[in-house]
C-alpha positions in Angstrom: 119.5 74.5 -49.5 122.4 76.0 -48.2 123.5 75.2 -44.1 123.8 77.3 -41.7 126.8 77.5 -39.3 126.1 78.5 -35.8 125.7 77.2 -31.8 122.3 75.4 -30.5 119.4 77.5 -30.2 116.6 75.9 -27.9 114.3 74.5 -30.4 117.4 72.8 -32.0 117.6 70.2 -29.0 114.7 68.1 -29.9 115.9 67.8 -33.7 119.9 67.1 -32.4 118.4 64.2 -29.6 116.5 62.9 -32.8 120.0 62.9 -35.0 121.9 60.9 -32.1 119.3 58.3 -31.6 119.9 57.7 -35.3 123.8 57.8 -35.2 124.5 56.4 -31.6 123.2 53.4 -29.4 123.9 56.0 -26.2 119.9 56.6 -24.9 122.4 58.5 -22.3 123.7 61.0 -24.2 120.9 63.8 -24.2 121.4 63.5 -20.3 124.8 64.1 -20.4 124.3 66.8 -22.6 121.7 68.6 -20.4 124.1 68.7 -17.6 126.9 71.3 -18.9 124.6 74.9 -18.5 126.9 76.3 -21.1 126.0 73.6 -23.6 124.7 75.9 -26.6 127.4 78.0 -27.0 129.5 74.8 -27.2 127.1 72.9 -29.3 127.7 73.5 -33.3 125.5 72.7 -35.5 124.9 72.6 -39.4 121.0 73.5 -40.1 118.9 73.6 -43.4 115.9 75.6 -42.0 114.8 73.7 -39.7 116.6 70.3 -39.7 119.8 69.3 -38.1 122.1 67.8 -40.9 125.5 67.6 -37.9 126.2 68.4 -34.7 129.8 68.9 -33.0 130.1 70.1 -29.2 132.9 70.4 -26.5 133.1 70.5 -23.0 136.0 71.7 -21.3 137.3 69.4 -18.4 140.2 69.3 -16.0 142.9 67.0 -17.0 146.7 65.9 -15.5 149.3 67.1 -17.7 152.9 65.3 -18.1 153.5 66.7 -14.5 150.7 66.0 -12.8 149.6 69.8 -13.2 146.4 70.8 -13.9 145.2 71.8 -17.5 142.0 72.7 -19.5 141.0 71.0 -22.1 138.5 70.6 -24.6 136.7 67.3 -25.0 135.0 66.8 -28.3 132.2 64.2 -28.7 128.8 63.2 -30.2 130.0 64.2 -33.6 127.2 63.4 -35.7 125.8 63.8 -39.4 122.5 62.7 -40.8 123.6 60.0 -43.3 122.0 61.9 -46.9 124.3 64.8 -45.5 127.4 63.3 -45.2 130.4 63.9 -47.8 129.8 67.7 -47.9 132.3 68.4 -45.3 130.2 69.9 -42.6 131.7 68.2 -39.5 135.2 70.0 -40.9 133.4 72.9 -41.0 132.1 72.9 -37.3 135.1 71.5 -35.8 136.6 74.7 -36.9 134.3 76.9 -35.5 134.9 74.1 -32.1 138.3 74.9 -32.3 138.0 78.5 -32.2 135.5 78.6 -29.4 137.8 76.0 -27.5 140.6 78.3 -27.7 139.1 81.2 -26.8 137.8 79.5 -23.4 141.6 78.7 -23.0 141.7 75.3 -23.5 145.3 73.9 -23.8 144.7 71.4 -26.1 141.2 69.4 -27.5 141.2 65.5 -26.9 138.8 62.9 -29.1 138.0 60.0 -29.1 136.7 57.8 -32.4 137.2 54.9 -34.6 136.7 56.7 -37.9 139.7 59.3 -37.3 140.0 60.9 -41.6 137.7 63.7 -40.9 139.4 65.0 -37.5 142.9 64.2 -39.3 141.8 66.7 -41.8 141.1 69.6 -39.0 144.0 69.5 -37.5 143.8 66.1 -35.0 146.8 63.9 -34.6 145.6 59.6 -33.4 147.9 58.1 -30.2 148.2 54.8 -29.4 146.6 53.4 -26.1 147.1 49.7 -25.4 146.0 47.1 -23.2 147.0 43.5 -21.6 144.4 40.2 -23.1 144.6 36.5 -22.7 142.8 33.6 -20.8 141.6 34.4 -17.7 143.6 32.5 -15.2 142.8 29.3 -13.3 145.3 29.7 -10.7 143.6 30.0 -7.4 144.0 32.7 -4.6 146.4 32.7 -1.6 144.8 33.3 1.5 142.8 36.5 1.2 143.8 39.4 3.4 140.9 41.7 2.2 136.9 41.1 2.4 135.9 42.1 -2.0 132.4 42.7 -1.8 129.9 44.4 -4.6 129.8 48.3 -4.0 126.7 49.9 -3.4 125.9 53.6 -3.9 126.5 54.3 -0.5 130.3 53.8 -1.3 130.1 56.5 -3.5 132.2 58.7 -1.7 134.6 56.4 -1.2 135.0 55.2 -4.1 135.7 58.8 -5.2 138.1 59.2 -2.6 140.2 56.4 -3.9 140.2 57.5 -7.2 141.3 60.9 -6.4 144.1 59.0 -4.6 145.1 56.7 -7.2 144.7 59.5 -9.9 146.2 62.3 -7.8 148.7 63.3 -10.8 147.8 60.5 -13.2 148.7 61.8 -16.8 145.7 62.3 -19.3 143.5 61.3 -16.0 140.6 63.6 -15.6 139.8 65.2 -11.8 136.3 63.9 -11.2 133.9 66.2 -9.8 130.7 65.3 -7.7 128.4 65.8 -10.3 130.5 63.4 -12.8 129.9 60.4 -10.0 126.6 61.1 -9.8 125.7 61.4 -13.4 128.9 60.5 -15.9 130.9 57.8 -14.6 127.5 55.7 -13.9 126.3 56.7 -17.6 129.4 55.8 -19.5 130.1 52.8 -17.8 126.1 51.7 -17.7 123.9 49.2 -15.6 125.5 46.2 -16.5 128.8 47.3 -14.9 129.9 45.0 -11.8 132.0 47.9 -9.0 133.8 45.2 -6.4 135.3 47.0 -3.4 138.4 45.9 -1.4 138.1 46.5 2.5 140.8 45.8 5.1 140.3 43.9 8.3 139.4 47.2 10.0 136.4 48.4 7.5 138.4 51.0 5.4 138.2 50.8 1.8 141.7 50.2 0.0 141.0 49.5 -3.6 137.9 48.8 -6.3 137.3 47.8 -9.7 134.8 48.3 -12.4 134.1 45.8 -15.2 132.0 44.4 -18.0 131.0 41.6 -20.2 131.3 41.7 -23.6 130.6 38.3 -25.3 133.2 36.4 -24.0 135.0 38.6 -22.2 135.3 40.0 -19.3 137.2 43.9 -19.3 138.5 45.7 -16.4 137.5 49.1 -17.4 139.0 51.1 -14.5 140.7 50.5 -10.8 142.4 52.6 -8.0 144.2 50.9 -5.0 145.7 52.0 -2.0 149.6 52.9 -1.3 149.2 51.9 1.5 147.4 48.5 0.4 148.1 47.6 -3.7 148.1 43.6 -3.1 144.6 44.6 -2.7 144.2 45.1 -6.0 145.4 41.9 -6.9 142.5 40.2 -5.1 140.1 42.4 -6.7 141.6 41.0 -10.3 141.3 37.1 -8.8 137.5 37.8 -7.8 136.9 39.5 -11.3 138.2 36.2 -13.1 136.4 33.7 -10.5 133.1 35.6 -11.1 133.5 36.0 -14.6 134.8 31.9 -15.5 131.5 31.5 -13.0 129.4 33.7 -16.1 131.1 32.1 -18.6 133.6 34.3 -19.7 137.0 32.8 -21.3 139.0 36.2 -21.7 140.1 39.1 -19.8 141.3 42.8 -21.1 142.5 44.7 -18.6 142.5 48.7 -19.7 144.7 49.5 -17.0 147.4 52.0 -16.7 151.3 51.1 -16.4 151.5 51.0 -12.9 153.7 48.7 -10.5 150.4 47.8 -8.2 148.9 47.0 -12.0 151.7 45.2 -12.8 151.8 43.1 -9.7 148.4 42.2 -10.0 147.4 41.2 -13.2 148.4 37.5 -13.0 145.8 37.2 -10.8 143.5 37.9 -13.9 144.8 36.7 -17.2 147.1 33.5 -17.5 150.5 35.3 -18.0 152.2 32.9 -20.6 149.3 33.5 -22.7 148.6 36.8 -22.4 149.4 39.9 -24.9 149.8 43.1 -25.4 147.1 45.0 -28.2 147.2 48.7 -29.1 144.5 51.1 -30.8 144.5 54.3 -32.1 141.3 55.8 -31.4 142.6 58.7 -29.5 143.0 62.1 -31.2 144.7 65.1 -30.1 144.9 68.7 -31.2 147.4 71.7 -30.0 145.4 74.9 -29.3 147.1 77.2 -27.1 149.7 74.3 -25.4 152.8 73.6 -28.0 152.6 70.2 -29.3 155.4 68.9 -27.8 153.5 69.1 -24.5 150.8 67.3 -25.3 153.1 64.5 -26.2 154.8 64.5 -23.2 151.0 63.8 -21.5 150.1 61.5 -24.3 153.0 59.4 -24.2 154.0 60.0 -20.3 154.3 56.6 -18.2 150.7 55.4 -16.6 148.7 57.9 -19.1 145.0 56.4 -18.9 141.8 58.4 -19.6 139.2 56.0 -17.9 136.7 55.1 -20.0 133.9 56.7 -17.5 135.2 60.2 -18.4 134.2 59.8 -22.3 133.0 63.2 -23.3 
């Protein structure tokens, strides 16, 4: 039977939940999904009657360029294909029609990101390199501590955003969080087994956080803001994340941080610095669409470039 190219139509959401619990381990996603109100006409699919074969969407967000300026861009994720229908080139096919409907809601540029990148080479995608800092976690102990670290709850919310924002403010690649995203994005991506410590100064205010998790062995420091005013707090935050997690059992740290100098500063407090390395990946994709490429080069390869993992698409 032939497919048919076109956006989501109601009774298609059931069949496209049922094709990402096959493809994905992300209960999450359908959530996510249900929160963008323009989600059908950015959903693509490929249909045989009525079963879902692939699924491609978008959703425009609000991301720093080289400059710090604000641009549009189109985020492309939960690509899927049913396994029988892969190899027929229908992902291609829909990121096409994606690409089209991205540009015509004037998005600069589309972002991706994936660890199988030949099909999105093919249409037009071009990989970066993001890297972060691994080793031991380090056993060298604190100096006296000038900041209460505490767990946050969700009444820091708001400041937690706050510092963010701050840190962020023209961060390149960074996307500006909105209220809904803390509420329902950042807390999906990075899941309930995250660990949010908060830095506090003697006077109550909030200078600095981190978020975290274990996997296997390791402990990663997924995402951080700090202070100008305040960015040794940030090196305390680091020392409690390696006390708690040698406490867990963790050996290893990765810090996905950007290149920043209150990063810089702090990360000996985390991973033993004669030991530890740099690693790079390409799993980030890029494609021009009304920005020239040379622009979205200057953002991709600008210093302190981070897209934090909490604003996956």
């Amino acid at each position: 039977m032939t497919h048919t190219l076109r956006t989501l139509a109601p009774a298609d959401e059931a069949a496209v939940h049922a094709l990402w619990a096959i493809c994905f381990d992300a209960p999450h996603l359908p959530a996510l999904h249900a929160l963008d109100p323009d989600r059908r006409r950015r959903t693509f699919v490929a249909a045989r009657g009525d079963t879902v074969d692939a699924v491609v969407c978008y959703v425009p967000r609000q991301l720093h360029d080289a400059h710090g300026r604000v641009e549009r861009v189109g985020g492309i994720g939960n690509v899927a294909t049913r396994p029988e229908a892969r190899g027929q080139g229908l992902v291609r096919r829909l990121l096409t029609i994606a690409a089209e409907a991205m540009t015509a809601e004037s998005c600069a540029w589309s972002l991706l990101f994936t660890a199988t990148p030949g099909v999105y080479e093919r249409s037009g995608w071009t990989g970066f390199r993001t890297s972060w800092a691994e080793g031991p976690l380090t056993t060298v102990g604190p100096p006296e501590p000038r900041f209460r670290i505490r767990a946050a709850t969700p009444t820091d919310a708001p400041r937690l955003a706050e510092l963010h924002a701050g840190f962020n403010a023209a961060r390149p690649l960074t996307a500006v969080r909105t209220a809904n995203d803390w509420i329902h994005r950042v807390p999906a991506w990075y899941g309930p087994g995250a660990e949010w410590l908060i830095a506090e100064d003697n006077g109550g205010t909030a200078v600095g956080y981190t978020v975290t998790q274990h996997i296997g062995e390791a402990v990663e420091v997924r995402e951080c803001a700090v202070t100008e005013a305040a960015p040794a707090a940030l090196g305390e935050l680091l020392a409690a994340v390696a006390r708690r997690a040698r406490a867990a059992g963790a050996a290893v740290g990765r810090a996905h941080l950007p290149e920043d100098p209150a990063v810089r500063a702090a990360l000996p407090r985390l991973l033993a610095q004669d030991q530890a390395r740099e690693r790079t990946q390409t799993v980030g994709m890029a494609r021009p669409l009304l920005a020239p490429p040379e622009a979205i080069r200057a953002t991709l390869q600008a210093t302190g470039a981070t897209h934090w993992h909490g604003d996956s698409f």
